[in-house]
N, C-alpha and C positions, 0 to 999 in steps of 0.2 A: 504494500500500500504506500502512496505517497506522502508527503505529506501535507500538500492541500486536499489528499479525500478526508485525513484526519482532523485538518480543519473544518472542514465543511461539514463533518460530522459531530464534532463536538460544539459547533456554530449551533447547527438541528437542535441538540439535544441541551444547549442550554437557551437558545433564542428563538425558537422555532418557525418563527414571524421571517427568521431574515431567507431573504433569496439569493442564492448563488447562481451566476452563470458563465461559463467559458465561452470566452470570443471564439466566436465561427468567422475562419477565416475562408479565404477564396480556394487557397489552391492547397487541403488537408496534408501534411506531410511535406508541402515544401512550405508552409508559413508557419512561421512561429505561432502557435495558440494557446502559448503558457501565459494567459492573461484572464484573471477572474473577475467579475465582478459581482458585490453584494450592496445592495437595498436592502431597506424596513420601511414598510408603509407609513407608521410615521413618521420617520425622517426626512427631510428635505435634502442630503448629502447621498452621496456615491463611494462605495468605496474599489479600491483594485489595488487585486495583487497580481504580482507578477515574477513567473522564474521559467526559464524556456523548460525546466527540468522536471518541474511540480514541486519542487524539493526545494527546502531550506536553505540558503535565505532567499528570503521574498522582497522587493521592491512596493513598496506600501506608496500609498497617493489616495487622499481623498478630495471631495469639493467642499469641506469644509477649509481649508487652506491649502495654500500654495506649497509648503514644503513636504518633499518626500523622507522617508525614513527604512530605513531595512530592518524587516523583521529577521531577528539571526534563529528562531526557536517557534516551535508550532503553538507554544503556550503565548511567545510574543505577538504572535499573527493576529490570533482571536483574541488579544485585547488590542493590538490594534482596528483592528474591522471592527468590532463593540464600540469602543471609544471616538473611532471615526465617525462612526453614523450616525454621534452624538446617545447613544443606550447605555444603559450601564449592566453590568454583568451580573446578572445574579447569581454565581455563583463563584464565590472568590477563591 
């Protein structure tokens, strides 16, 4: 398993609201597609990770500011994505 499926699964199971989805790209297998993106209905921000690999570290970016950040750890990822969406994590 990678480990944005482990993210996105512990995402599920502790936020269950949020949505994940992988860029579809044009040409499968010659484009890069190691780009995710998660929403929450209530939120007004976007968030995206990014690793051509799946694997750690991730290139973190939301629309709540301008500055990117690297996630180095699957535990750093998901509180990035939480904290970006502006949510807070129920479970610490």
């Amino acid at each position: 398993m990678r480990d944005i499926d482990n993210i996105i699964a512990l995402l599920a199971q502790q936020l269950p609201s949020i949505q994940s989805e992988q860029l579809k790209v044009a040409h499968p297998g010659a484009d890069d597609d190691g780009l995710w993106f998660f929403r929450e209905r209530s939120s007004s921000f976007e968030v995206q990770l990014e690793s051509s690999s799946g694997n750690c570290p991730f290139l973190f970016e939301t629309t709540e500011h301008p500055r990117s950040l690297t996630a180095n750890s699957v535990a750093e990822a998901v509180q990035f994505v939480v904290s970006g969406l502006g949510l807070r994590n129920p479970v610490a």
